[in-house]
N, C-alpha and C positions, 0 to 999 in steps of 0.2 A: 556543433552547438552554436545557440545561436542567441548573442546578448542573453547570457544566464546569471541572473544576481540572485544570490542564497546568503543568507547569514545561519547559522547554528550554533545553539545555545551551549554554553560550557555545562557539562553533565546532561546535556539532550539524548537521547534516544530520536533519530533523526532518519527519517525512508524516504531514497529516491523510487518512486516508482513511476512504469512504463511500459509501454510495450517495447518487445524485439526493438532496436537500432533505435531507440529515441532519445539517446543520450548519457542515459543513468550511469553506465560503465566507463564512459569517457567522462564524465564528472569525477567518478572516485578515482580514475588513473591522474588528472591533471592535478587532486587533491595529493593523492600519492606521490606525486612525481615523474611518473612514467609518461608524460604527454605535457607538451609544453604550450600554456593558452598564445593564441597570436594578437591579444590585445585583454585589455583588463590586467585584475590586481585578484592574488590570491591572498590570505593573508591567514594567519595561525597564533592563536593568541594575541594578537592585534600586531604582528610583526608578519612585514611581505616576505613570501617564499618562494615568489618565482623563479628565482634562481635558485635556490636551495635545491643542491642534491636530495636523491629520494634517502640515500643512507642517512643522510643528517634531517630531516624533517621529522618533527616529533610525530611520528604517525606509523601506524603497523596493518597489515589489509593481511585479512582473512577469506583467501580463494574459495570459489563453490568446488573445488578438485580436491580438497587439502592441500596440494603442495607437500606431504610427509614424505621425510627421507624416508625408502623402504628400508634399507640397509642399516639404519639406527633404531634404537631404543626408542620410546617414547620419554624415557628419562633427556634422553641425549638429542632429541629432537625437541625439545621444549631447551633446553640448555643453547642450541645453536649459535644465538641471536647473540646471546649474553658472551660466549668464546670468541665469537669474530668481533665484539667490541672489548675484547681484553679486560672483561668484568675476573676480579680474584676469582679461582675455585670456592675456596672456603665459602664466598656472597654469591654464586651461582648452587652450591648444594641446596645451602637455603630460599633462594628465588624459585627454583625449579620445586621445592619440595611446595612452598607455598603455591606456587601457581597450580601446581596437580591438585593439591586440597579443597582450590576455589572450585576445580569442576569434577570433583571426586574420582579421581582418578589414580592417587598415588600407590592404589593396590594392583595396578598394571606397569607400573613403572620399567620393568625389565620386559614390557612381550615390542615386539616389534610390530607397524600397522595391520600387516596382513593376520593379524593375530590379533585384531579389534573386530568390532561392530561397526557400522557406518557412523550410530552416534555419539561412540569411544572416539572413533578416526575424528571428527566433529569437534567436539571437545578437548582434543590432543592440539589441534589448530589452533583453536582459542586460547589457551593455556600457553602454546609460543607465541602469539602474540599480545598477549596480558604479561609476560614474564620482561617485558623491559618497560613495560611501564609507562605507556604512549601516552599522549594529551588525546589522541584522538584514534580511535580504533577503526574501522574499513573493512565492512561485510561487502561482497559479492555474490549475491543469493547463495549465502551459506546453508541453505538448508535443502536446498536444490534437486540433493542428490538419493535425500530419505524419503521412504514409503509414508503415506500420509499419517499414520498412527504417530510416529517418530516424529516427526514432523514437527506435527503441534505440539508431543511433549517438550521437545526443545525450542520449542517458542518460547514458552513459560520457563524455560530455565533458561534461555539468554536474556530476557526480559528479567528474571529475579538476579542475574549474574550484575548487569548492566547498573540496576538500581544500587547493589550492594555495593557496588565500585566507587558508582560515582563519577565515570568515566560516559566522554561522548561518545557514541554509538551513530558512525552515518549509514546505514545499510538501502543496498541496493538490491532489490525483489521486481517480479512481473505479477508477483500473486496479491491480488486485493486485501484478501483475506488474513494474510499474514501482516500486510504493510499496519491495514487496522486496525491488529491487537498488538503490535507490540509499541508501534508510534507514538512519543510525545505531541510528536507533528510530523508530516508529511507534505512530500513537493511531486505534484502529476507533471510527470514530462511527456511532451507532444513532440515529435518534428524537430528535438535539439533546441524546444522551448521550454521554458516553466508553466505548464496551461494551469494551473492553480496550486498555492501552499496553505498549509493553516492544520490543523487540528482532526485527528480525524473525524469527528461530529462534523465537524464546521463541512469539510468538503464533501462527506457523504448525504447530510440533511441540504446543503445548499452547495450544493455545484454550480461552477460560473458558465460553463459552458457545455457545450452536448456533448463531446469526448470524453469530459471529465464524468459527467453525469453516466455512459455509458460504458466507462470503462472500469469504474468504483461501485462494482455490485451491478444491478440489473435497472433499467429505467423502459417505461413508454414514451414515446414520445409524442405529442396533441399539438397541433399546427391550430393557427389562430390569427385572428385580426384586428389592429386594434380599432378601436370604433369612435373615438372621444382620449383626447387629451390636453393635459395643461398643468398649470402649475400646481394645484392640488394633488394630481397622479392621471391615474389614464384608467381605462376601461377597454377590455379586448375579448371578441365572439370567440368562442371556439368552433372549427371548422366542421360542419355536420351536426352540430347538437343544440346549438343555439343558445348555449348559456352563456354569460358572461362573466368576466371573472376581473376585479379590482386590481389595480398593478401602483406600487408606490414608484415604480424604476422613473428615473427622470431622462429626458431626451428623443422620447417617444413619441411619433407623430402619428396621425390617424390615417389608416391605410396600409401602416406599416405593417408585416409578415412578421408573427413572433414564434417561437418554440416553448412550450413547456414540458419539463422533464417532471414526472408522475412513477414514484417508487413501486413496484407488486405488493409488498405490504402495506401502502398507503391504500390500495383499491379495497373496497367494500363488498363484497361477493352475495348477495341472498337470492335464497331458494323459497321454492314454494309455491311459484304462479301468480295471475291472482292481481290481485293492489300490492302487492311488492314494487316498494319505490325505488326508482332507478333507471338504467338505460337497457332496451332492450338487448339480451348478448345469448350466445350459443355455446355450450361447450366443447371445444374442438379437441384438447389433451388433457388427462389428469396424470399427473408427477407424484406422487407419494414420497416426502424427502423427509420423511425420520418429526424432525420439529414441527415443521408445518406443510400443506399440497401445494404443487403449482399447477396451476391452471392457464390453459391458454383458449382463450375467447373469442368466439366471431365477435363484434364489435360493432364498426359501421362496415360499407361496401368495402370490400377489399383492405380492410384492416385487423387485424388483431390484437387484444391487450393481453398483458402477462399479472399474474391476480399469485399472491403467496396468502395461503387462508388455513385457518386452524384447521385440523385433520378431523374433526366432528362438527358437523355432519357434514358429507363430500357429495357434491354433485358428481354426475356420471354424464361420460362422454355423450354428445346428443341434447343433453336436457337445456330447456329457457332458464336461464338465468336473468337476474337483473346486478347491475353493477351501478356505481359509484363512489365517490370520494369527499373529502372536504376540499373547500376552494381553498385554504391555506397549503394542502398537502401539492399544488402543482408551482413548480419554480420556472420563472422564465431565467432559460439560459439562451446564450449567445452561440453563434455559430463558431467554426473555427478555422 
């Protein structure tokens, strides 16, 4: 990791996401405990935990493995936490009977994991560690390990779990898709960096950079140059097409090499032939994907664009199309 500053909101629902080896899991271990930062301040309800043992930091992590004792109950594996800190029996019946309730589970109580479902075993996880009661709870792509149906249902029940608590949620995921439906806010880690945090609107409509941009859902990418700049803003050709396109970014000098990242839903797709307005493009794949098609385009020499367009009416592999967009829908982002 590398100079990583993060703050998370008390009652956040909070995603590191990333690819393989960028960081995210060595964030939630140093949070946890289990890895000791060699400079910087951690800090937990506004009190430093650097030295704080991992048994004594108000905080509990939820493995993508479970972690379930095979050899216990699920009553007796949600209870664990609560025995080894000398909680009374009589306030552990009750703790344990309530934690099974938050995730419906207390009509399993007596089978042990290999006598669950992968989304029982799941929810037997979460339920030991909700059952003492952390300031701050610690996923590690808990959902990792389900078929995509399951998956997503229990997206929406960690998301409705999470809300009802009240409790912060820092969860670390590699899948886009998940980080953006259940996020308050989310941080894209690059390299053992933070390459952008904020909202997930915010970082999937305006990505700061081409990583980010390509690694949060699908992006084209449009090379360009800028032509004119100053203190009002600047103006930059795009490479092959000759349009120009208005930029407010300030520090931009003329000549400079810019990127713009261009969404497949942002692209405008018409058929027809003809005075169809647009750039001339070829269809080279059709994707049929349930919501809407993806298309992929001859474009200009040796390029291709990626086009998501409503399933009626579909061009067919071969045919001229014409393509476009609005000049608002291209973001210049930065390199990385």
């Amino acid at each position: 990791m590398d100079r990583v500053s993060l703050s998370v909101r008390r009652g956040e629902f909070f995603s590191l996401l990333g690819p393989s080896g960028c960081g995210k899991t060595t964030t939630l271990r140093l949070i946890a405990g289990f890895a000791t930062p060699d400079s910087g301040e951690l800090r937990i309800n506004g009190t430093r935990a650097n030295e704080v043992p991992p048994q004594r930091r108000d905080v509990n992590l939820v493995f993508q493995n479970y972690a379930l004792f095979p050899h216990l109950t699920v009553e007796r594996n949600v209870a664990f936490g609560l025995e080894i800190a000398g909680v009374r029996p009589a306030d552990i019946a009750v703790r344990v009977r309530d934690a099974l309730d938050m995730v419906q589970l207390n009509a399993v109580a007596a089978r042990r994991p290999n006598q669950l479902s992968g989304g029982q075993q799941q929810r037997v996880a979460l339920a030991r560690a909700l059952v003492t009661r952390p300031a701050v709870l610690l996923l590690d792509e808990p959902l990792g390990a389900l078929d995509l149906k399951l998956r997503k249902d229990m997206q929406l029940e960690l998301r409705a779990l999470q809300k009802k608590l009240g409790l912060t949620f820092i969860h670390v995921t590699h899948d886009q898709e998940e980080a953006l439906t259940l996020s308050d806010r989310l941080a894209v880690m690059h390299r053992g960096r933070v390459a952008q945090q904020g909202t997930p609107a915010e970082l999937y409509e305006r990505p700061a950079t081409r990583f980010v941009a390509d690694f949060l859902g699908e992006s084209n990418f449009l090379e360009g140059e800028v032509v004119s700049a100053g203190a009002a803003g600047a103006r930059a050709r795009l490479d092959g097409l000759g349009a120009e396109v208005e930029l407010a970014a300030d520090g931009l000098r003329a000549g400079q090499r810019v990127t713009f990242a261009l969404r497949p839903e942002r692209v405008q797709l018409r058929t027809g032939g003809g005075g169809v307005p647009g750039w001339p493009a070829t269809v080279e794949d059709v994707a049929y994907g349930g919501r809407d098609t993806r298309y992929r385009v001859a474009f200009l020499p040796g390029k291709s664009l990626l086009v998501r367009a409503p399933n009626a009416p579909r061009a067919q592999v071969g045919e001229r199309v014409a393509v476009g967009w609005e000049p608002a829908d291209l973001r210049l982002v930065s390199g990385d």
